[in-house]
C-alpha positions as a printed Julia matrix, in Angstrom:
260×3 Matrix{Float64}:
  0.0     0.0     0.0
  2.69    2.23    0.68
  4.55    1.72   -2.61
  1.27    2.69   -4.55
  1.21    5.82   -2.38
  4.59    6.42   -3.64
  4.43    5.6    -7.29
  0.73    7.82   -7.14
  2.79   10.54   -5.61
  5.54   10.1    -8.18
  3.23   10.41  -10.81
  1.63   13.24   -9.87
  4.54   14.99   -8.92
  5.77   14.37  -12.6
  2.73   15.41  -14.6
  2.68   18.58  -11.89
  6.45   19.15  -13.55
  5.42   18.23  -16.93
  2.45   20.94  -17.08
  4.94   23.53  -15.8
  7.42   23.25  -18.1
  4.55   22.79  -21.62
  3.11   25.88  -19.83
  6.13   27.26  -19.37
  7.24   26.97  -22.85
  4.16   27.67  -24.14
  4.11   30.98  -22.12
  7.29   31.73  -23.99
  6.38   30.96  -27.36
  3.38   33.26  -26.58
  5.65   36.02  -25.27
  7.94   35.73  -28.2
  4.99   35.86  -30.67
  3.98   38.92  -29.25
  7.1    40.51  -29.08
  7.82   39.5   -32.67
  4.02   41.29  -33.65
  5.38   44.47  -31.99
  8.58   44.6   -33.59
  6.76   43.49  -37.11
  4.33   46.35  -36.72
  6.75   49.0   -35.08
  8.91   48.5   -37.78
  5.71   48.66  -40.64
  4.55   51.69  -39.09
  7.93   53.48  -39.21
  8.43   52.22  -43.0
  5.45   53.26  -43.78
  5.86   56.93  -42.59
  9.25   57.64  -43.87
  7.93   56.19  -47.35
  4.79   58.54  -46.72
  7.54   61.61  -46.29
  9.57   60.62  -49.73
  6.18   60.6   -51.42
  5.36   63.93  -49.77
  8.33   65.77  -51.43
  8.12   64.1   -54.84
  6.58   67.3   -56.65
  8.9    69.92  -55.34
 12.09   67.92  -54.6
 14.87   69.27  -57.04
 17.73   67.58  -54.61
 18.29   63.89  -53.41
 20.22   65.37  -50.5
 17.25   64.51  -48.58
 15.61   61.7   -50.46
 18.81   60.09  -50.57
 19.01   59.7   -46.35
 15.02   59.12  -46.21
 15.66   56.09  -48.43
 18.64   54.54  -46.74
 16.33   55.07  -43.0
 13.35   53.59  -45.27
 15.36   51.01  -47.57
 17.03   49.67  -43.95
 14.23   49.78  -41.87
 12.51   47.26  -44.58
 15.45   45.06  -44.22
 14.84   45.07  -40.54
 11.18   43.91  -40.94
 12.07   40.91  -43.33
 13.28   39.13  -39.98
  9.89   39.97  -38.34
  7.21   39.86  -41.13
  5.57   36.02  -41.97
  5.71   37.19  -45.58
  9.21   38.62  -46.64
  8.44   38.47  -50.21
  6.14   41.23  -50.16
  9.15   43.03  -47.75
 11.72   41.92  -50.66
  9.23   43.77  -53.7
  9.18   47.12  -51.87
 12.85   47.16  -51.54
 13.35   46.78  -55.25
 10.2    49.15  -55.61
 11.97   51.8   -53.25
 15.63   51.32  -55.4
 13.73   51.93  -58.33
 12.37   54.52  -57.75
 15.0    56.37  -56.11
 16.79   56.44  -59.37
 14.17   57.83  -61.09
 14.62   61.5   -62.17
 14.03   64.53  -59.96
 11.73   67.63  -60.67
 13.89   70.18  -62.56
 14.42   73.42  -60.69
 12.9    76.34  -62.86
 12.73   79.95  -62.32
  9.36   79.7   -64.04
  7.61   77.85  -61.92
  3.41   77.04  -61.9
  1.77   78.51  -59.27
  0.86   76.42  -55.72
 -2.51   77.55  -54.0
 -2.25   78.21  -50.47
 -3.95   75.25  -49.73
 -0.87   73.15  -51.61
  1.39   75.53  -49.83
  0.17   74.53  -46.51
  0.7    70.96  -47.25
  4.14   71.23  -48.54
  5.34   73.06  -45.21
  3.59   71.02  -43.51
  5.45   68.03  -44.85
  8.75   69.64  -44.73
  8.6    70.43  -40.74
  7.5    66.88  -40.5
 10.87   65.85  -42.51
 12.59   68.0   -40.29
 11.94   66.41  -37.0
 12.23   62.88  -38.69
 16.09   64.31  -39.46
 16.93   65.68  -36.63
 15.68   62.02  -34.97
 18.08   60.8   -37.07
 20.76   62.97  -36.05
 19.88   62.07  -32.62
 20.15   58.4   -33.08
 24.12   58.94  -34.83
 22.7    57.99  -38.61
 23.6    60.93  -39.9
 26.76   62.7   -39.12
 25.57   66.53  -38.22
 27.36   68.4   -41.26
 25.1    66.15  -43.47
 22.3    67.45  -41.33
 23.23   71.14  -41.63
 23.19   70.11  -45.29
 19.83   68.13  -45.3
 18.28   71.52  -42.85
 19.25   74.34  -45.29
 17.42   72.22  -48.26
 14.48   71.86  -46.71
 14.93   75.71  -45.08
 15.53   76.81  -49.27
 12.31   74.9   -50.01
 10.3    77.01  -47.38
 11.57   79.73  -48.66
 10.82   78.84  -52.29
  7.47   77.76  -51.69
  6.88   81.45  -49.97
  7.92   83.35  -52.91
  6.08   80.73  -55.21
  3.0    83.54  -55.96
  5.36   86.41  -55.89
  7.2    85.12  -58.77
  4.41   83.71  -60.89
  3.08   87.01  -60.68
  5.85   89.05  -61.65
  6.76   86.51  -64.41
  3.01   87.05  -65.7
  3.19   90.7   -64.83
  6.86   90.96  -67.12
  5.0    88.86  -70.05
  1.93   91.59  -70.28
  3.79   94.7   -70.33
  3.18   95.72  -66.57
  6.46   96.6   -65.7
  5.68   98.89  -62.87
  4.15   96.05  -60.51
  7.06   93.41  -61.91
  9.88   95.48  -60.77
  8.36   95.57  -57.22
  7.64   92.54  -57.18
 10.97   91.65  -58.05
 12.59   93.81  -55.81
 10.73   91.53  -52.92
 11.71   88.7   -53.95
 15.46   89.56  -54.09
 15.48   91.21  -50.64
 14.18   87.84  -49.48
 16.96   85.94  -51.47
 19.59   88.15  -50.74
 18.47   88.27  -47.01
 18.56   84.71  -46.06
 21.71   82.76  -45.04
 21.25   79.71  -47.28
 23.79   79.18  -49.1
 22.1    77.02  -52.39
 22.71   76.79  -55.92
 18.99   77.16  -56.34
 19.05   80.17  -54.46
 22.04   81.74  -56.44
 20.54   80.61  -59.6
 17.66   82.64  -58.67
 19.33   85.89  -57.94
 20.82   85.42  -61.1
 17.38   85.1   -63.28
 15.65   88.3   -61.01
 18.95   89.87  -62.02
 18.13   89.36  -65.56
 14.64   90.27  -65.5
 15.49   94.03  -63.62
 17.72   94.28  -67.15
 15.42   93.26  -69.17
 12.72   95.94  -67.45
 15.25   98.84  -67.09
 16.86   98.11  -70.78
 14.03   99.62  -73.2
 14.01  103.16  -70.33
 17.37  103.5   -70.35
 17.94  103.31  -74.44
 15.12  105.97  -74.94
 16.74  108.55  -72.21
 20.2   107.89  -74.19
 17.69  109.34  -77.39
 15.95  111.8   -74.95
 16.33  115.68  -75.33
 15.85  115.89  -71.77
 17.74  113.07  -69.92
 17.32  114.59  -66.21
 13.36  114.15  -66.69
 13.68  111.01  -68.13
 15.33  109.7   -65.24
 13.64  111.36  -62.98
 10.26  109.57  -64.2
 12.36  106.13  -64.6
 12.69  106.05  -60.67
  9.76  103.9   -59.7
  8.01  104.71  -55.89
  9.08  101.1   -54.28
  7.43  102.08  -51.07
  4.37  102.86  -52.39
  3.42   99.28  -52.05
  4.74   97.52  -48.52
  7.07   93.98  -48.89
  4.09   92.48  -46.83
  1.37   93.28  -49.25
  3.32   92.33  -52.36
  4.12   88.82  -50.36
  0.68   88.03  -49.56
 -0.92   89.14  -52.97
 -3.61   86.79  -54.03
 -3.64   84.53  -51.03
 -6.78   86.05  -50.24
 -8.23   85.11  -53.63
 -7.0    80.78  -53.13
């Protein structure tokens, strides 16, 4: 009677064991599971966002300074997810989708540009400030070095800047095409103060000074040959001298928002 005490004992003592350690294991699988969810769909999320951000910039991006780093953070993270995601060949097609398309061709900077509404306007800064922060996170986390994100900063600063002129300059373009030279040159003389004002140092931004350079010649030219064929030159260039101040920076930079 004893012994069958014992073996009963024995038994249940190793079927108590048994059910610890399959729960045990089983806890664990479950923990790792979840973990390995988490991971899959942190990782998703952030792909998703920074590919969300490239997209963003497509229309106005005339540099791959900043594409370029989005795509490595975006290209990388991907990589990341293929040891979390139950279906890596979908991971493997947006990679190739992603190098693709980051050789494609970028918009062409112009000095003509179309004109943005102020609704498109909003968007675009709004995208760019959120490109910003996602930069400076990776500054932050060492994976860029922070020359490259002085760099990366005074694009996205340019394209601000560009984007706040964008009216401006359609306007004086139009205003230069139909003869109204009076409004173009103030309008022109806006924009430069703004270009020459800013501390970014961009080849779009020189290139720029350069064309409102050209278009101040090509207003002042056809004036300045007829007072070289005026009797009188000291009237002539008296009424060359256009009143800037008659209309303020502020109201030549906001002209026609009211009207998007």
């Amino acid at each position: 009677m004893p012994l069958l005490q014992i073996l009963t004992i024995t038994a249940l003592f190793i079927i108590v064991v048994i059910s610890v350690i399959v729960g045990t294991r089983a806890h664990q699988k479950e923990k790792e599971a979840t973990e390995r969810r988490f991971k899959s769909l942190q990782l998703l999320n952030r792909a998703d966002r920074v590919q969300h951000h490239v997209a963003g910039l497509k229309n106005i991006n005339t540099d791959s300074i900043v594409t370029d780093v989005l795509y490595d953070f975006y290209i990388d993270t991907l990589r990341d997810l293929m040891n979390y995601s139950d279906h890596p060949e979908e991971i493997e097609q947006r990679i190739s989708k992603a190098e693709e398309e980051r050789n494609q061709d970028l918009v062409e900077f112009t000095t003509t540009p179309h004109s943005y509404s102020f609704q498109e306007k909003a968007k675009y800064k709004e995208r760019l400030t959120k490109v910003a922060k996602l930069l400076l996170y990776m500054r932050r986390k060492g994976r860029i070095s922070h020359s490259h994100y002085k760099a990366c900063y005074d694009y996205i600063r340019w394209l601000n800047l560009w984007l706040q002129l964008n009216r401006q300059l359609v306007q004086a373009n139009n205003n230069i095409s139909s003869g109204d030279m009076r409004v173009a040159q103030s309008l022109y003389t806006v924009i430069m103060s703004h270009l020459k004002a800013t501390s970014i140092d961009r080849p779009e931004r020189h290139q720029a000074i350069e064309y409102v350079e050209k278009q101040f010649q090509a207003i002042l030219a056809p004036p300045i040959v007829a007072i070289v064929n005026t009797d009188n030159p000291d009237e002539s260039v008296a009424d060359l001298v256009l009143d800037l101040d008659e209309t303020p920076d502020d109201q030549l930079l906001d002209e026609n928002e009211k009207d998007t």
